[in-house]
C-alpha positions, 0 to 999 in steps of 0.5 A: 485492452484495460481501460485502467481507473485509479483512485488516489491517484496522487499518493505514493502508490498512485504516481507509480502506478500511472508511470509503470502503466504509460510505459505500456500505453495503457489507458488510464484515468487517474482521480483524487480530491485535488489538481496534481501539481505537475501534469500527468501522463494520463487523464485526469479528473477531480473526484470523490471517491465518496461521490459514488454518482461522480466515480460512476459517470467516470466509469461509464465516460472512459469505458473503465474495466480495472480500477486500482483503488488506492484512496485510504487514511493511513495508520498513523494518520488515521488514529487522529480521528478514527470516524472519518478513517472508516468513512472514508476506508470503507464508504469508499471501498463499498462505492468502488465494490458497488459500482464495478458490480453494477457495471460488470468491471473484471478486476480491481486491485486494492491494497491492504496492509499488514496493519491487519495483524496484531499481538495473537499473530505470532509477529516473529514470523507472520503466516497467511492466516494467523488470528488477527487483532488490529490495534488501529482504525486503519488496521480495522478497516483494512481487515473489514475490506478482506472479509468483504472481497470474501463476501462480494467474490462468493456472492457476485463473483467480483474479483477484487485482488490484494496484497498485504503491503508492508512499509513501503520505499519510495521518495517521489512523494511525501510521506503519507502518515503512515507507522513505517514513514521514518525510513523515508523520512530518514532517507530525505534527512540524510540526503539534506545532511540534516540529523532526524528525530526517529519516532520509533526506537532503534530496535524497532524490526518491520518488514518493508518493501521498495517501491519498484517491486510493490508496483511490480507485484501488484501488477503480476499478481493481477494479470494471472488467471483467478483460478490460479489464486488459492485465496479470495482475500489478500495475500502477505507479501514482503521484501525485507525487513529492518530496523532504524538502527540497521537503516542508520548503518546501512545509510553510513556504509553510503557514506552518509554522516549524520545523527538520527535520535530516538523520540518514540512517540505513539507511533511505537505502540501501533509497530509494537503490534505489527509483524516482524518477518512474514510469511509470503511463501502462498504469493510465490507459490501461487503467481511467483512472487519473488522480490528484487530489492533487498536493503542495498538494491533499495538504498542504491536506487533511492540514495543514488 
């Protein structure tokens, strides 16, 4: 049986993750740096994922087999000050490797980012292996965290599993700093009958994802067997992509009225440098990754 680990538990990714896991009886244990708000339906711990002594006593505590590592500064947050962004993306990311070699943990999600990619990948279309230039500390880091899975996996045979997520939907939580909040942000106006002040322009195209088949993709890709992986990093994965102006009417056609405004700020200049469209065709060949939700499906589960 999986005796499941979560760090940063309380974010986007880590609130779905505990509801998809209870409604298989999983076990697990969720961990971040403060109390949730609401009681979970799981364990939990206060804990630093920077605390490698703190994160190993818990493994060792709740007999921990697969950990799903979550904790990072997001890219837009993470140009406020990119030093303590690498700190904390990558000192974690080196604890949780560190610790599941030493007490032999078979696999560990950890989710990396499309931020990855950069100005030399082709951004109209994005392939598995295109020359990457992140532009941001988040970017950076991410990139770094796929040349180590790499590494630890040739050298120790950890098998630390990833997908290269794109914007990702979802209104449980709020926004975490990231480059492609504005659909939420949008979505939760709209549901106020507020105008929104958009920070990226309305041509803007990214590729984005619902929440559902995020869960649902990670899960499948870490229950298939390691020799049915082509590729030791991370893997493009995407839903969908759209742009705040395709947002805007597709919001209208559901009958919701109100203005959006277009203010780009620096949060322009990180998307001009992420892809478009990507190429995802290695994760269905590989585990049959296929998507569920496209712009309509992901409007009516999170307007309805």
């Amino acid at each position: 049986m999986d005796r499941i680990l979560i760090t940063g538990a309380l974010g986007q990714l880590g609130i779905e993750f505990i509801d998809h896991f209870k409604k298989l009886n999983s076990f697990v244990l969720a961990t971040d740096i403060k109390n949730p708000k609401e009681k979970l339906s799981c364990e939990f711990e206060l804990a630093n994922v920077l605390d490698k002594d703190k994160m190993d006593s818990l493994v060792k505590k709740y007999n921990i087999n697969v950990i799903y590592h979550l904790v990072a500064i997001l890219s837009a947050n993470g140009e406020k000050d990119p030093f303590i962004s690498w700190k904390l993306n990558m000192n974690s990311f080196q604890n949780i490797a560190q610790i599941s070699i030493e007490n032999k943990i078979k696999k560990i999600f950890w989710p990396s980012s499309i931020a990855i990619f950069g100005t030399e990948s082709n951004l109209n279309f994005v392939s598995q292996n295109p020359l990457m230039n992140p532009t941001t500390i988040y970017g950076i880091t991410k990139l770094a965290g796929e040349k180590l899975m790499e590494y630890y996996f040739n050298k120790f045979g950890l098998d630390i599993r990833s997908l290269r997520y794109p914007g990702i939907i979802s209104t449980k939580t709020v926004p975490g700093g990231g480059t492609t909040d504005y659909v939420i942000e949008m979505l939760n106006a709209a549901k106020k009958g507020n105008d929104y002040v958009c920070f990226l322009s309305e041509n803007t195209e990214l590729p984005m994802m619902y929440i559902d088949d995020a869960i649902n993709s990670a899960v499948k890709l870490m229950s298939v067997s390691r020799k049915d992986l082509s590729i030791s990093s991370s893997y493009n994965i995407t839903g969908f992509s759209i742009t705040p102006k395709q947002l805007l009417n597709e919001m209208s056609n559901n009958g919701f009225e109100f203005k959006v405004h277009y203010e780009p700020d620096f949060r322009q200049q990180i998307a001009d440098t992420w892809p478009k469209t990507i190429d995802d065709s290695l994760s269905t060949r590989d585990w049959g990754w296929k998507p569920k939700f496209g712009l309509k499906e992901s409007l009516n589960k999170t307007l309805n």
